[in-house]
C-alpha positions, 0 to 999 in steps of 0.5 A, a space after each residue: 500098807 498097814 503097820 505093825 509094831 512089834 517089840 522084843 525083849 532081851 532073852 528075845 535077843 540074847 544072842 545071834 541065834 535068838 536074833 535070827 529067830 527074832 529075824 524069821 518071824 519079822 519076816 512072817 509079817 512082811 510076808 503078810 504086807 505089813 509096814 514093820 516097825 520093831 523096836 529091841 532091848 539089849 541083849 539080855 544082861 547088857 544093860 546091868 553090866 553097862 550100869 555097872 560100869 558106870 557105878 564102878 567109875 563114878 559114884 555121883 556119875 554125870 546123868 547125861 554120860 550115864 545114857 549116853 553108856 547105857 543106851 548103847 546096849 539097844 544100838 548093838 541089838 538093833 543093828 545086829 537084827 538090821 544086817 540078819 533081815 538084810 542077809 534073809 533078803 528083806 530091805 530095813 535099817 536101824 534107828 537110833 532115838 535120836 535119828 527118828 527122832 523120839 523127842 523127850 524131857 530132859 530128864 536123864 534115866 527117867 525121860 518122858 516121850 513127847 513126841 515122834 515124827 512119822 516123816 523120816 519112816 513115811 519116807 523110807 517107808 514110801 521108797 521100798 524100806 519094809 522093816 525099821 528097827 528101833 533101838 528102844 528106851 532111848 530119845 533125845 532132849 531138846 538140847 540134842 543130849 541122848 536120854 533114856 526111859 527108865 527100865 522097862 523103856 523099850 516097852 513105852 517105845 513100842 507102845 508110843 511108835 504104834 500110837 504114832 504110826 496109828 498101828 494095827 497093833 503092837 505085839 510085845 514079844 517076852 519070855 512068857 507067852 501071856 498075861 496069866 491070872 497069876 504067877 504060874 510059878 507060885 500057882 500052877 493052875 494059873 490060866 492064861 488070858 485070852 483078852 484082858 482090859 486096860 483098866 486091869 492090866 495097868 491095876 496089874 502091872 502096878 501091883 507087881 505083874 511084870 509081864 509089862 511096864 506101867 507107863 506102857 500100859 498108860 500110853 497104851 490106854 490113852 491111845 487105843 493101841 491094841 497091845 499083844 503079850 506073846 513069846 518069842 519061843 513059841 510058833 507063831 499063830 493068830 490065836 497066840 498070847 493075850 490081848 490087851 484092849 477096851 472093855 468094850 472088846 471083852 465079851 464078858 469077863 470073871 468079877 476078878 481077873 487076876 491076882 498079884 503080888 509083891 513080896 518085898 514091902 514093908 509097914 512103917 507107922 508114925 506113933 502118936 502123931 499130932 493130928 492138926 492140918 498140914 500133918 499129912 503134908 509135913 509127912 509125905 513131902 519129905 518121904 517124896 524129896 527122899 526118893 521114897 515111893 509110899 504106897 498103902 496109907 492108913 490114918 488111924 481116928 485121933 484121940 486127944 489130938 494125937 493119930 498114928 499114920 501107917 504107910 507101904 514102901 519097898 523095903 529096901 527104902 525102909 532106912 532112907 525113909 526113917 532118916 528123912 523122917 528122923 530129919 523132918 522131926 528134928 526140924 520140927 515139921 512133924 511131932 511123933 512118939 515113935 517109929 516102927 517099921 516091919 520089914 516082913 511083910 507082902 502086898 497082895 491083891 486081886 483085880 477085875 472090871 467085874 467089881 464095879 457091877 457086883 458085890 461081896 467081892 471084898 467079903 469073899 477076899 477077906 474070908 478066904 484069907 480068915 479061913 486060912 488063919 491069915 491076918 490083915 495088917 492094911 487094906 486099900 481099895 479102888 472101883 476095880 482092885 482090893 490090897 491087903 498086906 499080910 506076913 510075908 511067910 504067907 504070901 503064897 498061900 494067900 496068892 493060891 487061895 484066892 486064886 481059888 477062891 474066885 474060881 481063876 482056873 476057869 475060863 
């Protein structure tokens, strides 16, 4: 019998009625003759209130008890959902990660998967076993410890058991009932994509889409796993949501496919830096010891031996990135007159296949933005995507004009 992988999130599974709703359409797909595979977060709020109380109990908490608490949040979904599909007549039982298993590194909170074995399911699956239901964004480490995947986990799970199980596909159910051009909230003539290719959604999601995880996406590229972004909230029907999948399965797509944004970054330049080999090095390996997550890097052309270096990070690294650089000085590693940090700015980008086979893209960016007095600060680009950052309180308004801008309304 084929297999499906589906996974819910936790406004899916935020309560026991939500559950059985989440019940219900397990069962539409039973019915269909499908080996089902479900993977669940925690009831929504359940994982930050479990954080919580590990931070109140301990401000240098041991990493390993750390997921042993906040694994647990997926364990109650999951057997929940277990004991309502059994109530509803359908044979399944919960799994934790460690009882699939889903082998990891050891790397607590941030665990990577490396492998999960099918026997256990072909097993169960073989004696009459019609729905698993995994506890997502948890593994366990070769040394038999409960590991975690980092937030948005339960979607790499997902994404990872279809490619194990050589799934049909996987459908992720959210609180949206899509992937849309844009944020819908911030333009309302956003449109909903029927089919967007993997280059694009993971261009997108990296850009400050939330629909789906990064990692998800990756895995999901490298396997060939066809993914489905649809909603709990909504009937359910073959047409629903948008497909994730291969170029090759896009007919024919616009030049851009959608717009992103990130509204809280920020621009730190190092000043009259000396331009000599190994700068860029003695630069960016403190900011990576420290934990800072740089994005956007420009190096301006030196003159009398001197260059100014510019740089994107999250705002809220700002203070820990100056320290590190502060410290790197200090030691010698890096010689810079000053250190400005602008904490008011905005990512915002537009991505889509169709670049690589037309022109002028760039050019009809930058004059959209020109026309509505919008200045550049930093421009990146890549075969399928172009990066801006500009002023904060213009942020919207560049999102909505070049939404319109390349015509994203239409299909």
């Amino acid at each position: 019998m084929p297999r499906l992988v589906m996974k819910f999130g936790g406004t899916s599974v935020a309560n026991l009625d939500r559950i059985r709703r989440v019940a219900k359409r397990v069962g539409l797909e039973v019915a269909k003759g499908y080996e089902v595979i479900v993977v669940v977060s925690a009831m929504s709020g359940k994982t930050n209130e479990l954080v919580g109380w590990v931070n109140e109990t301990s401000p240098f908490y041991d990493a390993r008890e750390y997921d042993a608490v906040v694994s647990s949040g997926e364990n109650v979904t999951a057997g929940l959902l277990a004991l309502v599909l059994q109530e509803n007549g359908i044979d399944a039982r919960s799994w934790q990660g460690w009882q699939v298993p889903v082998k990891t590194t050891s790397a607590h909170g941030s665990a990577r998967i490396e492998d999960i074995p099918t026997e256990n399911f072909d097993d169960r699956f073989a004696k009459g076993m019609k729905v698993a239901v995994v506890a997502g964004f948890q593994g366990v480490s070769a040394e038999g410890r409960i590991t975690t995947l980092g937030r948005g986990g339960s979607d790499t799970t997902a994404v990872a058991f279809a490619a194990a199980h050589k799934a049909e596909r996987c459908d992720i159910y959210t609180d949206v009932d899509g992937v849309y051009t844009t944020d819908p909230r911030i333009v309302r003539k956003a449109r909903k994509l029927d089919r967007i290719a993997f280059e694009e959604m993971l261009e997108l999601a990296s850009l400050g889409a939330k629909v789906l995880q990064t990692r998800s996406v990756e895995l999901a590229m490298r396997y060939k796993v066809k993914l489905r972004v649809l909603s709990s909230f909504e009937e359910p029907s073959d047409d629903a949501g948008t497909l994730v999948c291969d170029e090759e399965d896009i007919m024919e797509s616009n030049v851009v496919a959608g717009v992103a944004f990130v509204r809280d970054e920020a621009k730190m330049t190092l000043v009259s830096v000396a331009d000599r080999p190994g700068v860029s090095a003695a630069i960016f390996g403190p900011l990576s010891e420290a934990g800072v997550n740089v994005d956007m890097i420009v190096q301006n052309i030196a003159e009398d031996g001197r260059t100014d270096m510019t740089f994107s990070l999250p705002v809220d690294q700002v203070a820990r990135a100056q320290k590190a650089m502060e410290e790197a000085k200090a030691a010698g590693g890096v010689n810079f007159h000053d250190l400005i940090a602008d904490e008011g700015v905005s990512k915002v980008s537009v991505v889509g296949i169709g670049m690589r086979s037309h022109a002028g893209v760039a050019a009809r960016m930058f004059k959209a933005l020109s026309d509505e007095g919008i200045n550049i600060k930093v421009i990146t680009t890549s075969e399928i995507k172009i990066s801006v950052l500009i002023d904060r309180k213009y942020m919207e308004l560049a999102v909505q004009t070049l939404h319109d801008a390349f015509g994203l309304e239409r299909a």
